[in-house]
C-alpha positions as CSV (number, residue, x, y, z in Angstrom):
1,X,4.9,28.6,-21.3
2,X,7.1,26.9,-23.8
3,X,10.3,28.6,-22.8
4,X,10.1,26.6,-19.3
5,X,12.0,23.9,-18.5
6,X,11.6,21.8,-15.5
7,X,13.4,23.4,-13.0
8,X,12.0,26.7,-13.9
9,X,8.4,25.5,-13.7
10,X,9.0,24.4,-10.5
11,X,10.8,27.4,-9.4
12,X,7.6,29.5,-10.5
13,X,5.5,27.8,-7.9
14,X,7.7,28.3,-5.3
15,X,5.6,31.8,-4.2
16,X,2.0,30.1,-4.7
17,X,0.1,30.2,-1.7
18,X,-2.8,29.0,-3.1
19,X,-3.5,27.2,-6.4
20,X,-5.2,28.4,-8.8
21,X,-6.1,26.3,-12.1
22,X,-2.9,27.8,-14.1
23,X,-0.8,26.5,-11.5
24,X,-2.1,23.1,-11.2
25,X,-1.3,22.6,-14.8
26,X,2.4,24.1,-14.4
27,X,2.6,21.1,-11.6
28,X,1.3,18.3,-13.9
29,X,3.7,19.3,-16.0
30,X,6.4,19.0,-13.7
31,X,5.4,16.0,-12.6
32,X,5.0,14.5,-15.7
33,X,8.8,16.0,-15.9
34,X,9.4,14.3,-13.0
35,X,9.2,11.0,-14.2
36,X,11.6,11.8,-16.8
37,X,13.9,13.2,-14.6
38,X,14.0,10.5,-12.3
39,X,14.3,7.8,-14.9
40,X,17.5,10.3,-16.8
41,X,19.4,9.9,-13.3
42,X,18.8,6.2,-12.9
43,X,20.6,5.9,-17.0
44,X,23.4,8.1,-15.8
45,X,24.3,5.7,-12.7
46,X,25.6,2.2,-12.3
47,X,24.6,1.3,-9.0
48,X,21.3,-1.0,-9.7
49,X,19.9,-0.7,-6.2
50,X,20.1,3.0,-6.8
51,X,18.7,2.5,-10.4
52,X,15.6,1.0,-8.6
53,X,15.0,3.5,-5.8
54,X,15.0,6.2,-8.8
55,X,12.8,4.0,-11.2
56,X,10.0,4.1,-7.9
57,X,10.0,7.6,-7.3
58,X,9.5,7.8,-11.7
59,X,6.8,5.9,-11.6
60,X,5.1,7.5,-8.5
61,X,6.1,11.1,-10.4
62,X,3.6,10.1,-12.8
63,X,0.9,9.2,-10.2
64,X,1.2,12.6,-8.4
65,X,0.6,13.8,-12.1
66,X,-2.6,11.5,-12.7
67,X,-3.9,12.8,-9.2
68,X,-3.5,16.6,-10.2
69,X,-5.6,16.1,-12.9
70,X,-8.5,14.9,-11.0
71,X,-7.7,17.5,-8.6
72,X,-8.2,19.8,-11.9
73,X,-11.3,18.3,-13.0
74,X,-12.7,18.5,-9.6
75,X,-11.8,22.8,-9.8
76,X,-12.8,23.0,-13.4
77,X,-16.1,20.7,-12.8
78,X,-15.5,18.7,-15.7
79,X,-12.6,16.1,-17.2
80,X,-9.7,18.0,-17.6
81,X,-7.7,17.3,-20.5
82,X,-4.3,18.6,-21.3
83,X,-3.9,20.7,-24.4
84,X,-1.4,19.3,-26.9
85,X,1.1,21.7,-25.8
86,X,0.8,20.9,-21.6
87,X,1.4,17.2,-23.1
88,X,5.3,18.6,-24.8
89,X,7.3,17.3,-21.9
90,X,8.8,20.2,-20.3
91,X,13.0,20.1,-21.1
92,X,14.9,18.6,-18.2
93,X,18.2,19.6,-19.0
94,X,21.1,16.9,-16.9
95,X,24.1,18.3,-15.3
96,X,27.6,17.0,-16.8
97,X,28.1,14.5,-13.6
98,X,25.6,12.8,-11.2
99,X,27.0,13.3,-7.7
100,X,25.9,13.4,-4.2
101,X,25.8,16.7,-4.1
102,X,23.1,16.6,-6.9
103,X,21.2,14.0,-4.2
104,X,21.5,16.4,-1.8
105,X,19.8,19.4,-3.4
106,X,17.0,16.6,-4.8
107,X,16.4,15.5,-1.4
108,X,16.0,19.3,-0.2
109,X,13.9,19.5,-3.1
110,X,11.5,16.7,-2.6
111,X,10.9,18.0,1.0
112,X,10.3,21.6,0.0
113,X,7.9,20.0,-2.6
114,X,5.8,18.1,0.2
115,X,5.6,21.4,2.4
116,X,4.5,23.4,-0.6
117,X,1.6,20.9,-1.3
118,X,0.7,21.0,2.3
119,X,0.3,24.8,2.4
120,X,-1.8,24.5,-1.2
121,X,-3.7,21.9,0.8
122,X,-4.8,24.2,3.6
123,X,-5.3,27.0,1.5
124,X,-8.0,24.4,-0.5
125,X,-11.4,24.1,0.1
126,X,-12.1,21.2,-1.3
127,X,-12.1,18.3,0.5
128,X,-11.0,15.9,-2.3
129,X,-8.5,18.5,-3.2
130,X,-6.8,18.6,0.0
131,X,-6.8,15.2,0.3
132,X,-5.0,14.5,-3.4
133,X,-2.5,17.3,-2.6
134,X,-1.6,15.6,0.7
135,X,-0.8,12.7,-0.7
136,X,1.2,14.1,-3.6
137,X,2.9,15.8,-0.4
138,X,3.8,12.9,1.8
139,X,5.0,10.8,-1.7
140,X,7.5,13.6,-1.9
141,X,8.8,13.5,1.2
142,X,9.1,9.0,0.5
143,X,11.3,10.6,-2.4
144,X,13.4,12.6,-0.5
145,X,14.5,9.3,1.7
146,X,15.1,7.4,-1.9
147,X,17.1,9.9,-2.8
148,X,19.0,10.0,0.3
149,X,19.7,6.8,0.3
150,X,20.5,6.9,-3.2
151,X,23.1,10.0,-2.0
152,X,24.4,6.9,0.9
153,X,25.1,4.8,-1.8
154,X,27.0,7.3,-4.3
155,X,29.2,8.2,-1.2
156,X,30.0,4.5,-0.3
């Protein structure tokens, strides 16, 4: 699990169809990674109304996190707790120049990140579950539009 970064994490959850406790840790990770990632782009841009829309989605990164691991507890029937090694922040490596093509892909990303916790929703039966993954899901699509708008101000 080491070996991951945060873009491959989140590539090996793109065949999930339903989660199983492995891969609800894998996703607090990259959400936890998430908030980095979100704050490294707002460093690597001078636009501060884009700095802020990038700072929001960090901070809510880090909520989607807190809410898979009651969604975890809930499975496991007891507090989860990351082991020391799920707390190592996964690697997010930064491309050489922050463009609006970058924007592009994160917005595409964000989206495909709410549909994927909408299927894992469905395929839960747990109420509170589903309800924690939905919200993770619509969050991600209120990304996406930071993010686009953060792409609208890049190309000004």
């Amino acid at each position: 699990m080491s070996s991951m970064n945060f873009y491959t994490a989140n590539a090996s959850l793109a065949g999930a169809e339903k989660l199983g406790v492995e891969e609800m840790q894998t996703i607090w990770r990259v959400e936890m990674a998430g908030e980095l990632f979100y704050n490294l782009l707002a460093e690597r841009i001078e636009d501060d109304e884009a700095k802020e829309l990038l700072r929001r989605n960090a901070v809510e990164e880090r909520g989607h996190a807190r809410r898979i691991a009651r969604a975890l507890s809930i499975k496991l029937g007891s507090e989860w707790e990351p082991t020391a090694e799920q707390q190592e922040l996964l690697d997010v490596p930064m491309p050489p120049s922050i463009d609006a093509t970058l924007f592009a892909g994160i917005v595409k990303g964000e989206l495909n990140g709410d549909a994927g916790y909408q299927k894992w929703a469905d395929a839960e039966e747990d109420e509170e579950v589903q309800r924690l993954l939905r919200l993770n899901g619509r969050e991600e699509t209120i990304h996406a539009g930071r993010a686009q708008q953060v792409l609208e101000i890049l190309s000004r």
